[in-house]
C-alpha positions as CSV (number, residue, x, y, z in Angstrom):
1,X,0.0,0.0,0.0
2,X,3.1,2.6,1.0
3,X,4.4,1.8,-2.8
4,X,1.1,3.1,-4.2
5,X,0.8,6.1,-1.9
6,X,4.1,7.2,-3.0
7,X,3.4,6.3,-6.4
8,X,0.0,8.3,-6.2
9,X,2.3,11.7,-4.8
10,X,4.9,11.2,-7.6
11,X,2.0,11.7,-10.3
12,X,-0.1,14.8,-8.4
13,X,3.5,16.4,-8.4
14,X,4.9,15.0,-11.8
15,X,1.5,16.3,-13.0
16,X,1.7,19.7,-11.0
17,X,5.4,20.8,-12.7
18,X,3.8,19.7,-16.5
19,X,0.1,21.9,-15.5
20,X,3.0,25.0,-14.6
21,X,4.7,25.1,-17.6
22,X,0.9,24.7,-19.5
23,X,-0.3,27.7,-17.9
24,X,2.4,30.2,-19.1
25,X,4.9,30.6,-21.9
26,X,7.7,31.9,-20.0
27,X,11.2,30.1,-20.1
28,X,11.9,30.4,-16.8
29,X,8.2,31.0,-14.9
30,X,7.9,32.4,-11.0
31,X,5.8,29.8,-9.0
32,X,4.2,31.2,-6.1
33,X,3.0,28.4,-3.7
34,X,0.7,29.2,-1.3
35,X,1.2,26.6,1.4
36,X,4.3,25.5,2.0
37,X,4.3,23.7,5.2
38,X,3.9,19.6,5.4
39,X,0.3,20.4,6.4
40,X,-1.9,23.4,7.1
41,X,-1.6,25.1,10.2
42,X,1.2,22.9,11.3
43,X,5.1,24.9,10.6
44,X,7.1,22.8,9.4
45,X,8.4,22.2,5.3
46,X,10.3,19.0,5.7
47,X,8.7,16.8,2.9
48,X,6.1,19.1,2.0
49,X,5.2,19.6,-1.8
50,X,6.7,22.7,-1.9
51,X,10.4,21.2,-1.4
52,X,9.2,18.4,-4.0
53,X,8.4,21.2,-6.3
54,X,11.6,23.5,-5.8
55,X,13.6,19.8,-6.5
56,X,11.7,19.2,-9.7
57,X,11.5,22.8,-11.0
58,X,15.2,23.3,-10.6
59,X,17.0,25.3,-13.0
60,X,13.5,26.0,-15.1
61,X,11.8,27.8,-12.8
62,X,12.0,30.1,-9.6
63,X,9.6,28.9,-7.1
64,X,8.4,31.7,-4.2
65,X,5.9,30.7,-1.5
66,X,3.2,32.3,1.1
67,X,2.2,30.3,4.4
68,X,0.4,32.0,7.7
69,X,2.5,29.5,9.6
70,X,5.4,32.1,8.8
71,X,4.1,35.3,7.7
72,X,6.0,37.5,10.4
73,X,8.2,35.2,11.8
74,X,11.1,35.9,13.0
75,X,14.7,34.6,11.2
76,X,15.9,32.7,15.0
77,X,12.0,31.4,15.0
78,X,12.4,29.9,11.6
79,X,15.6,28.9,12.2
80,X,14.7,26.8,15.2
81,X,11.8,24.9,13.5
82,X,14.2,23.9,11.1
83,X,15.6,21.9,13.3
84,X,19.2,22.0,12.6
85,X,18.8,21.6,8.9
86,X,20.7,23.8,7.1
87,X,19.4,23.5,3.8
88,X,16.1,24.5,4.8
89,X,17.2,27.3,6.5
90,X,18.3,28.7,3.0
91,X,14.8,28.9,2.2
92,X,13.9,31.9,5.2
93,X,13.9,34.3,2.4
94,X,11.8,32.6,-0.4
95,X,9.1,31.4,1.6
96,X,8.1,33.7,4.3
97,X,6.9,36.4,2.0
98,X,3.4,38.2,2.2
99,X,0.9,36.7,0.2
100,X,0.9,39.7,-1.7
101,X,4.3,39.5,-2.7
102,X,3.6,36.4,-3.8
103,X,0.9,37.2,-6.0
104,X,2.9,40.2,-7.4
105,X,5.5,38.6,-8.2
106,X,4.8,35.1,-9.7
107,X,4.0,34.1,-13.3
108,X,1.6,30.9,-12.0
109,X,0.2,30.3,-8.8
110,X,-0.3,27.2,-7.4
111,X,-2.9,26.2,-4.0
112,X,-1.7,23.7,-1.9
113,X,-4.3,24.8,1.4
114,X,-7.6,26.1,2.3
115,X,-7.8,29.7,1.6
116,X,-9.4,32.1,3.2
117,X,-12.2,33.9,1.5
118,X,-10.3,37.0,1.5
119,X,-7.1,35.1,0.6
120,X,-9.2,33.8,-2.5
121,X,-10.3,37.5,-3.5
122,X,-6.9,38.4,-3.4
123,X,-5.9,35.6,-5.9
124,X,-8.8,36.5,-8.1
125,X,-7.7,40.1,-8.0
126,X,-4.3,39.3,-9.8
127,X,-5.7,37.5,-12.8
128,X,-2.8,35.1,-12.6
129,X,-2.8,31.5,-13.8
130,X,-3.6,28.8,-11.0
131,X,-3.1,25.5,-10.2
132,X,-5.7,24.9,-7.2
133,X,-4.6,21.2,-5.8
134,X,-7.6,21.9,-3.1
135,X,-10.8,22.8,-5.8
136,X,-11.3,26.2,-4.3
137,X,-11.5,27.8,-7.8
């Protein structure tokens, strides 16, 4: 059963990279995630899609990302629930950015959490591509 879950998380991501490059014509597109921890409400990005994405979007596209978990945290915060890992510390700059900068900035945007209703007006407002992995649009 663990071979077909993991199987099963291969595709929704393998399919997730081919729906970005779909939605825009750019060489090198900016993908906003909105939801980069493991799970919602819970802070922490070890195994979360949004490291799987950054790995399989590597060198073709520049991937950003917006989570409440970390909107406003501090650096020695983030540090510490990155327990130790180094790597992932890297990653304070790209994904504890305003939802708005997000938006602003990327070329597709892709859902992976509930939004909030205003969240979801915001997206709207930007008339960006999206790639909603929870149906909210």
């Amino acid at each position: 059963m663990l071979t077909e879950v993991s199987a099963s998380n291969n595709y929704g991501v393998c399919d997730t990279v081919r729906k970005v490059f779909a939605a825009t014509n750019k060489l090198h597109p900016c993908v906003g995630v909105l939801g980069v921890s493991y799970r919602p409400g819970y802070p922490d990005i070890r195994d979360s899609l949004f490291l799987e994405l950054r790995v399989r979007l590597c060198n073709r596209a520049e991937v950003i990302g917006y989570d409440p978990s970390f909107e406003g945290i501090s650096k020695e915060q983030f540090t510490l629930l990155c327990r130790q890992n180094s790597e992932l510390e890297k990653l304070f700059p790209e994904i504890t950015l305003r939802l708005e900068e997000v938006l602003e900035k990327s070329d597709v945007i892709v859902v992976n959490r509930p939004l909030s209703a205003g969240e979801r007006v915001k997206v709207n407002e930007h008339s960006k591509p999206v790639i909603d992995l929870y149906r909210w649009f």
